[in-house]
BALOBA-1460 file (C-alpha; in Angstrom, 3 decimals):
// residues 147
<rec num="1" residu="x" x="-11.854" y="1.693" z="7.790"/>
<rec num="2" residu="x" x="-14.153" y="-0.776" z="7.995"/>
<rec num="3" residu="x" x="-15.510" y="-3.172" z="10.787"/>
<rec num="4" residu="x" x="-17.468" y="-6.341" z="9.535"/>
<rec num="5" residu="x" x="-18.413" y="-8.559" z="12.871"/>
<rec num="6" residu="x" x="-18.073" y="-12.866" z="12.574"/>
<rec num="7" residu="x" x="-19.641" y="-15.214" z="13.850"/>
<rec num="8" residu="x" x="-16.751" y="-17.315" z="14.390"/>
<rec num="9" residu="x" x="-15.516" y="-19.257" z="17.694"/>
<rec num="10" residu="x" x="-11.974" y="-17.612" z="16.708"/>
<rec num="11" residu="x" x="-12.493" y="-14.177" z="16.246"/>
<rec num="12" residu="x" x="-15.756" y="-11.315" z="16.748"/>
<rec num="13" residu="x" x="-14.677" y="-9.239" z="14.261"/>
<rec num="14" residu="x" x="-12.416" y="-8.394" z="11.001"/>
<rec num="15" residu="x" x="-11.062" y="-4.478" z="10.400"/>
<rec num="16" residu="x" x="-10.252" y="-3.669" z="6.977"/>
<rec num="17" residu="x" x="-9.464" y="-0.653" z="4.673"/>
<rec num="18" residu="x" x="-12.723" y="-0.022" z="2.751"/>
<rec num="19" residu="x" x="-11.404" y="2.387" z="0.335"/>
<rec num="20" residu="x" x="-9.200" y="4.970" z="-0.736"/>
<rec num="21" residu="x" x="-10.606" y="8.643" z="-1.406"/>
<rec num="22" residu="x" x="-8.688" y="11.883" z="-2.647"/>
<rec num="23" residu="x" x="-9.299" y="14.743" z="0.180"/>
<rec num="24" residu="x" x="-8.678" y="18.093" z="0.670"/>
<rec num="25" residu="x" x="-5.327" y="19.036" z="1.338"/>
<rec num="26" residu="x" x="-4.312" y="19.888" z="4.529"/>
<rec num="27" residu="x" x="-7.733" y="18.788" z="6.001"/>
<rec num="28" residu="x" x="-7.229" y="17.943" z="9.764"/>
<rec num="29" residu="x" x="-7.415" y="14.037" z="10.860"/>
<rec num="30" residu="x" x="-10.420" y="13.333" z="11.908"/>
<rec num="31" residu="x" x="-12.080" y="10.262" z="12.508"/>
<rec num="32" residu="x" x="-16.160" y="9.959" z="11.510"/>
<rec num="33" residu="x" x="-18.249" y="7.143" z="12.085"/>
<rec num="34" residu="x" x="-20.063" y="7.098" z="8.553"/>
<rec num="35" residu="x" x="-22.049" y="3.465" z="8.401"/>
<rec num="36" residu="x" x="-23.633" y="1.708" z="11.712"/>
<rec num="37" residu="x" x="-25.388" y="-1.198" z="10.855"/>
<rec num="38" residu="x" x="-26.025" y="-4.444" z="12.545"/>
<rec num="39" residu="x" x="-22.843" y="-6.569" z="10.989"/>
<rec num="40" residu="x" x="-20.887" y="-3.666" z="9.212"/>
<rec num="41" residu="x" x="-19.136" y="-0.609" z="10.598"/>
<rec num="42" residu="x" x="-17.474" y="2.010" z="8.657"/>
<rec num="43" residu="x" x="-15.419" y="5.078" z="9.569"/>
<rec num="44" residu="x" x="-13.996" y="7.665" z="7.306"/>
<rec num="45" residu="x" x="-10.344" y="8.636" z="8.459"/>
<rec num="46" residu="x" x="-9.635" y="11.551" z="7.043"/>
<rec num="47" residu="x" x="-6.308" y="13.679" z="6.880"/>
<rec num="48" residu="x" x="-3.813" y="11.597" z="5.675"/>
<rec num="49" residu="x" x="-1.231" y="13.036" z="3.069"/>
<rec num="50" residu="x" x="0.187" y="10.594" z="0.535"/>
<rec num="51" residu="x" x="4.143" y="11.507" z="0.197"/>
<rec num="52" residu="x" x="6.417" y="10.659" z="-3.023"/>
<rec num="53" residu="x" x="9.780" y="9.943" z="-2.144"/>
<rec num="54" residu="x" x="12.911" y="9.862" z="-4.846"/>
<rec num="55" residu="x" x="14.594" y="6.612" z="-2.937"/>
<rec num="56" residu="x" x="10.800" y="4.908" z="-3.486"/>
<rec num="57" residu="x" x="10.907" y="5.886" z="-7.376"/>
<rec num="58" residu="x" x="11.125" y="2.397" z="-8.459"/>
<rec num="59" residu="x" x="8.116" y="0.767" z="-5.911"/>
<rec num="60" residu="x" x="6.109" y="3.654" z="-7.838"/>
<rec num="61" residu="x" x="7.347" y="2.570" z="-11.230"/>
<rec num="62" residu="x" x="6.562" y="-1.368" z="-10.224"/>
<rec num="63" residu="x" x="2.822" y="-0.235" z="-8.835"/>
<rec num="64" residu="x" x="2.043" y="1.384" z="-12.318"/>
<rec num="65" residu="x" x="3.310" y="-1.050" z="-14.685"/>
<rec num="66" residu="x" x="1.036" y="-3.311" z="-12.704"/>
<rec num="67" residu="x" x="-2.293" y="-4.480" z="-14.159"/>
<rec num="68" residu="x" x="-4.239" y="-3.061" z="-11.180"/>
<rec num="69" residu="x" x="-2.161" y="-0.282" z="-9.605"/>
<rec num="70" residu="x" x="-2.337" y="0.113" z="-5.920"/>
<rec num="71" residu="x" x="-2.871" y="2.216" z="-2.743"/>
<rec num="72" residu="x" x="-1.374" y="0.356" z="0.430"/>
<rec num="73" residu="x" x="-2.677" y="1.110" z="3.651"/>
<rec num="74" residu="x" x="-0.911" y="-0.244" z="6.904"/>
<rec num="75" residu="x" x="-3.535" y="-0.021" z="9.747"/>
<rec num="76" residu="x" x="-3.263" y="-0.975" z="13.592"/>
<rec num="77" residu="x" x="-6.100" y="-1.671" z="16.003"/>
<rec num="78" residu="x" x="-4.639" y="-1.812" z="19.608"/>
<rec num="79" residu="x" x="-6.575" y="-2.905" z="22.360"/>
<rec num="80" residu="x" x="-7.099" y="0.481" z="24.018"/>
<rec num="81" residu="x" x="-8.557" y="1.374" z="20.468"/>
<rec num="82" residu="x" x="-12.441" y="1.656" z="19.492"/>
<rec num="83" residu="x" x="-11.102" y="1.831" z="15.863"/>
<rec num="84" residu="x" x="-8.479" y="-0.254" z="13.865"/>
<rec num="85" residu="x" x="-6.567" y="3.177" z="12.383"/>
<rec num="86" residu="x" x="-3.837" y="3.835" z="9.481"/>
<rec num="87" residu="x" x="-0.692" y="4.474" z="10.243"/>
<rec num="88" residu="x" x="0.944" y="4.856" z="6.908"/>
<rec num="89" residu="x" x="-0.423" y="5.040" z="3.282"/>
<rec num="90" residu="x" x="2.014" y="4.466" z="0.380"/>
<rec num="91" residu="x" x="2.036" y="3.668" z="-3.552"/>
<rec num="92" residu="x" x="4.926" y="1.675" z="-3.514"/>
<rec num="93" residu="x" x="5.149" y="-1.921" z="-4.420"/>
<rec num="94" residu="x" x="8.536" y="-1.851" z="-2.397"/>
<rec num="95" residu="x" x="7.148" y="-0.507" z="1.006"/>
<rec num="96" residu="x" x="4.128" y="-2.742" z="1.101"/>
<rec num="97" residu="x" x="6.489" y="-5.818" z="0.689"/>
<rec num="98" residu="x" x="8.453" y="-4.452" z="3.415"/>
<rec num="99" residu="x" x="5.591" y="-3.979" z="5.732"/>
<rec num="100" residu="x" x="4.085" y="-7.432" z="4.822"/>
<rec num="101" residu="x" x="7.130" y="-8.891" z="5.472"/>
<rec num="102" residu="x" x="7.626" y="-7.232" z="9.218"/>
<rec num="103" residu="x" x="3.828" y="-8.811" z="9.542"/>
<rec num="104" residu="x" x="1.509" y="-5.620" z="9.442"/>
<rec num="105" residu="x" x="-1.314" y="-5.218" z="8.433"/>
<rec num="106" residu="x" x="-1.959" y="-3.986" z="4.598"/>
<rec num="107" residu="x" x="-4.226" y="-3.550" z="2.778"/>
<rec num="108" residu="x" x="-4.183" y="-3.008" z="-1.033"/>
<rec num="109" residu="x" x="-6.680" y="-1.046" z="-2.888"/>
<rec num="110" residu="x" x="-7.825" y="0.419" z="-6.166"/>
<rec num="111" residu="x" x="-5.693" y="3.290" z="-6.990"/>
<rec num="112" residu="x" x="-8.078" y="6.610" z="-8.022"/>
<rec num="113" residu="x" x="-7.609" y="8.091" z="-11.100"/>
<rec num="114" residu="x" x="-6.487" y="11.266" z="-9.627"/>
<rec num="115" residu="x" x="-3.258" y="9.895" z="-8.090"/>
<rec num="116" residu="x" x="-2.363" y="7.303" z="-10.991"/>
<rec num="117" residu="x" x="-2.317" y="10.601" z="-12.685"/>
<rec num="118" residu="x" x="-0.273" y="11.896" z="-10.383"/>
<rec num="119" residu="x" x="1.999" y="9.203" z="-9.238"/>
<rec num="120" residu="x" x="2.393" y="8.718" z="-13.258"/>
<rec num="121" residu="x" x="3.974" y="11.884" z="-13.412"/>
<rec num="122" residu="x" x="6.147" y="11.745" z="-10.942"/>
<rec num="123" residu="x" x="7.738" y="8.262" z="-11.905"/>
<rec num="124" residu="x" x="7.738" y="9.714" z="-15.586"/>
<rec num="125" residu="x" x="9.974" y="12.269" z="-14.114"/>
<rec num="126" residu="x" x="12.059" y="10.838" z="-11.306"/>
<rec num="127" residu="x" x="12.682" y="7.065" z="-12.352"/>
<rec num="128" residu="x" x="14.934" y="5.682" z="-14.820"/>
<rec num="129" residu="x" x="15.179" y="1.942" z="-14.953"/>
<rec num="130" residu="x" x="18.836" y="0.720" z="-14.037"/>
<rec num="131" residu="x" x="20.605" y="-0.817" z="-17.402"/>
<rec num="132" residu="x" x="21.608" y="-4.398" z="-16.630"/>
<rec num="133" residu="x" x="25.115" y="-4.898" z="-16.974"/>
<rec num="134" residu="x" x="26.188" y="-7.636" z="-19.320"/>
<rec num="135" residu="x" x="28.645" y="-10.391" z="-17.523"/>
<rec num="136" residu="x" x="32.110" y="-11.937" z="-18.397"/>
<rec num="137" residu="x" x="31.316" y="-14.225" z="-21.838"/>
<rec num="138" residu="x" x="32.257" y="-17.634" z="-20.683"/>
<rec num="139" residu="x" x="32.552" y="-20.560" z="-23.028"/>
<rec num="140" residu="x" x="31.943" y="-23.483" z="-20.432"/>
<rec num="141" residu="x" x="28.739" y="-23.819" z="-18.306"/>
<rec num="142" residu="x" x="30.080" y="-22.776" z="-14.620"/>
<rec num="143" residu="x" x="28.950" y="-26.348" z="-13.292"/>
<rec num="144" residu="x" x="31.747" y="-27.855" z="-15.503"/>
<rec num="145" residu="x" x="35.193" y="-28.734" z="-14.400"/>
<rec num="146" residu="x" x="37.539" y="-26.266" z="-16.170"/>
<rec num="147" residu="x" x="41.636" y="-27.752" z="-17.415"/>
């Protein structure tokens, strides 16, 4: 996570995800305070586990037909808070629409190569695209007046 500070009349600061990184798994969360300079202050949050789920398949599929495939990171800073923190991290197109449209916070990021491998696999082997189903023929545009 990242903290950039403004110099704006609205606002003293900005929190952003910085980046995405592949850890260790089941590495405690921890918090670290890796960067302190005068404008820019970084933390690495470490500990978070990215989990595929089947009922998701298809936000996978959409993130890695996608030019630029995608980590999404939804982060909170409450006030009581020294440091804006994630709360969930998720490759699917699907779930970072729905969290946009609740108005969180999300961040999108470069995907690393390890988990497009990864999330590659598992779409490979858990999605099949639904077959669209082909509608009543109908002779007459529905806007006209049938006799």
């Amino acid at each position: 996570m990242q903290r950039r500070k403004l110099v704006s009349r609205w606002a003293d600061e900005v929190w952003e995800t910085h980046g995405v990184v592949v850890g260790i798994e089941g590495e405690p969360r921890t918090v670290a305070r890796i960067v302190d300079a005068d404008a820019v202050t970084q933390y690495l949050v470490s500990g978070w586990q990215l989990e595929l789920f089947h009922d998701e398949a298809e936000g996978y599929f959409l993130n890695i037909d996608a030019p630029e495939p995608r980590v999404f990171v939804m982060w909170r800073k409450d006030d009581d808070q020294d440091v804006a923190l994630p709360v969930q991290v998720s490759v699917s197109y699907n779930e970072a629409a729905r969290r946009v449209d609740s108005s969180e916070n999300v961040d999108a990021l470069p995907m690393p190569q390890d988990i497009l491998i990864w999330l590659r696999e598992y779409v490979q082997d858990n999605f099949r695209p639904k077959q669209k189903k082909k509608g009543p023929r109908r002779d007459k545009p529905s806007f006209e007046e049938r006799h």
